[in-house]
N, C-alpha and C positions, 0 to 999 in steps of 0.2 A: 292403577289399573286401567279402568275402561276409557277414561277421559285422555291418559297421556297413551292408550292406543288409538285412540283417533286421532290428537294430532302426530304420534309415528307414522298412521297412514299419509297424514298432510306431507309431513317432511319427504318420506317417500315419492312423491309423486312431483314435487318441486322441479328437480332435477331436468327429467323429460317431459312436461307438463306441454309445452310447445311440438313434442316428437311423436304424441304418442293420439288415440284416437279415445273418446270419452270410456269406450268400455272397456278399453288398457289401462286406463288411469283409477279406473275404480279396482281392477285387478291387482295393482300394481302395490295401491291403497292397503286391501285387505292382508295381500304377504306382510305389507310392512307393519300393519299390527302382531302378527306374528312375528316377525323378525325383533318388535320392541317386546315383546312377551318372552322370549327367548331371551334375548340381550340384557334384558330387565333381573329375570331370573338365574342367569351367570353373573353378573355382578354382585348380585345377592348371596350365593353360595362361596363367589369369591371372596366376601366378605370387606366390599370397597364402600366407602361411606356417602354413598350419590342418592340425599335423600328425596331430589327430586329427581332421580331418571333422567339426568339429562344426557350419559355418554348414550343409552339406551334410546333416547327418543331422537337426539340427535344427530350422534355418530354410529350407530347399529342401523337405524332406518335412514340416516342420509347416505352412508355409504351402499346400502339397498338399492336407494333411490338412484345412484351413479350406474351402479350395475345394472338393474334393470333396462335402463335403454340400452344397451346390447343386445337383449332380447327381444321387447317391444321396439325400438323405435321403426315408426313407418314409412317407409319412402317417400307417401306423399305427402307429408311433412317434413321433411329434411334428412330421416332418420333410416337406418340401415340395419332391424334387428334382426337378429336369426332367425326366430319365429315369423318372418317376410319373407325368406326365402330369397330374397334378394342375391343376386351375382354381388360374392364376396361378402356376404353378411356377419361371416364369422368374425373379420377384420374390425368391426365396429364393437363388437363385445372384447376383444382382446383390447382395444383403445380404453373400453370402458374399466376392464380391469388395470389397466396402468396408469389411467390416471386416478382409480379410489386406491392404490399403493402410493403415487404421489403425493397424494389429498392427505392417508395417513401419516407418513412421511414427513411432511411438513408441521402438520399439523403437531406431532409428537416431536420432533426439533424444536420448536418454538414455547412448547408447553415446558417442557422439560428443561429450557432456560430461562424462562421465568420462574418458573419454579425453583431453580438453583438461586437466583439470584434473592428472592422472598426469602428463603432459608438461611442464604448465609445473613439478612438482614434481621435472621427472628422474626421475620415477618409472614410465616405461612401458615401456623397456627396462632389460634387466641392460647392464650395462658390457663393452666388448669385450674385457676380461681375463677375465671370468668365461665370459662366451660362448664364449672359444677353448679354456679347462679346461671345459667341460659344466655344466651345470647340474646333473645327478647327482653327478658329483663335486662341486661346491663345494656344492652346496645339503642330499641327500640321502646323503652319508659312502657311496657303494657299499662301500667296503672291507669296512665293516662289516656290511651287508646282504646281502655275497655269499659271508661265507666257508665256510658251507654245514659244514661236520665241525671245524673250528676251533669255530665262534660256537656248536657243540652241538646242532645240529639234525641 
């Protein structure tokens, strides 16, 4: 929740952080907690297993984060958003959405063959023995990570 909408606002604001003027960047921020709130809660209903919100914090507000300089970005920082008013401003928001089509694009090509290739190894899921004991326990020994006045801490 509250925590990974702060940093979706970070990720958000990444992007155009050099384009844009402090109280666009806090603007920019706030949508993208909304945009991980949204994102967050599709997933969810999708029923996709991202227990930590990462397509959500990272690819719902980074791709946010692309698109919004199109909008914001300021002239007198490099930038050319619509909301400037700038001659040809629109030209900079259409770049923006072509390259977060790119961005996904790529990004889902490359995912999508590692993925194949983990699977055809059996190597994309743990085994449904392991998964019924947790992966903390088989993977990460908690016994010994939690004994807390035994292990001397």
């Amino acid at each position: 929740g509250f925590c990974n909408g702060i940093l979706g606002g970070l990720v958000s604001i990444t992007a155009g952080c050099a384009s844009v003027k402090h109280w666009e960047a806090i603007i920019i921020g706030l949508i993208g907690g909304f945009v991980y709130q949204g994102a967050s809660m599709l997933v969810k209903r999708a029923k996709v297993d991202d227990v930590v919100d990462a397509f959500a914090v990272h690819g719902a507000c980074g791709l946010w984060g692309v698109i919004s300089l199109g909008f914001f970005g300021d002239p007198d920082f490099g930038g050319n958003g619509v909301f400037h008013g700038a001659e040809g401003c629109g030209k900079q928001l259409g770049t923006q959405f072509f390259s977060a089509f790119l961005i996904t694009m790529w990004s889902a090509g490359i995912s999508t063959m590692a993925f194949m290739i983990l699977k055809a190894f059996g190597m994309l899921r743990l085994s449904d023995a392991f998964q019924d004991a947790g992966a903390d326990v088989m993977e990460h020994s908690p016994s010994k990570a939690y004994k807390g006045k035994e292990a001397g801490i």
